[in-house]
N, C-alpha and C positions, 0 to 999 in steps of 0.2 A: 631847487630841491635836489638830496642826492640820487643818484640812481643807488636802488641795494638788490645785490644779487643771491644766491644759494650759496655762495663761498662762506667758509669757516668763520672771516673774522664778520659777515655779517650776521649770518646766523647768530654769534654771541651778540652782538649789537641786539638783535631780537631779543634774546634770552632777557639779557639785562633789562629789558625796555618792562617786560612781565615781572620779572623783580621787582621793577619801579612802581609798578603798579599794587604789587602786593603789601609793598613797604608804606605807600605814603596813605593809599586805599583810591588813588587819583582813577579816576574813570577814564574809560577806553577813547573817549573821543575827545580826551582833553592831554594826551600826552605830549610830552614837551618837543619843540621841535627840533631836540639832539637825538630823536628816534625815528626813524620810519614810523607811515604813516601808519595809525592803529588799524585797519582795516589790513594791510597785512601781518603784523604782529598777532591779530587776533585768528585771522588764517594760520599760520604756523603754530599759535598754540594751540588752535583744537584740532588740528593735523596731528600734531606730535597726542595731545590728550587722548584722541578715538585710534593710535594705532602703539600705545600702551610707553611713549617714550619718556612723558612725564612719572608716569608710576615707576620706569626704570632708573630714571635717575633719582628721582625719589628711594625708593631702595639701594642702591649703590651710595650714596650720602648718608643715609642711615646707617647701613656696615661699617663704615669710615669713622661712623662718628664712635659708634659701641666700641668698634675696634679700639679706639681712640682711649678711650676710658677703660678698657680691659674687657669688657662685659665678652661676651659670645657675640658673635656677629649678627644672628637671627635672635629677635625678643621673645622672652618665653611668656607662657599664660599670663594675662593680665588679667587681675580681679577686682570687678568692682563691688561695693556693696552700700546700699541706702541709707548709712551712715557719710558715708565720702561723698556722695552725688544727692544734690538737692535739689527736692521735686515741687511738684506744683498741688499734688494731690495730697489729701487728706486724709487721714482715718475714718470719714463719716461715709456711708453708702448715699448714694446721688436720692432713694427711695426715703430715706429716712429726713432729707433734708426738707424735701416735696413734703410728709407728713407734717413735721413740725410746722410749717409755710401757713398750711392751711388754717 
């Protein structure tokens, strides 16, 4: 097995290996053996997660991309309304469903 250190090009080694993970939906302790082992992959993601590095690069990619497309860098109000978004709930009150029941 390799040794993998802090250095740059492992770290991306890591990165990739979380990609791998997102892309195919493969579980953490079945990743292939061109990654380190998941137990440290899984360390440096929620390292980077709980000290706000994923949300950063997560937003730097985001600007990138609007940039990309013209838009503004930062997205403005997003609206949604109960016509676009389908629920689970019904027009009937939960009380009136109980009466009928009976």
């Amino acid at each position: 097995m390799k040794n993998w250190c802090v250095c740059p090009d492992c770290l991306r080694v890591i990165f990739n290996a979380k990609f791998y993970l997102v892309k195919t939906g493969c579980q953490w302790r079945i990743l292939p053996k061109d990654f380190p082992k998941w137990e440290l992959v899984y360390y440096f993601f929620t390292k980077w997660k709980n000290n706000g590095t994923i949300d950063f690069i997560h937003e730097v990619i985001r600007e990138k991309v609007r940039k990309k497309h013209k838009k503004k860098e930062t997205p403005s109000v997003g609206i949604i309304d109960s016509l676009s978004v389908k629920t689970t709930r019904k027009g009937v009150e939960i009380g009136v469903l109980m009466e009928v029941k009976k």
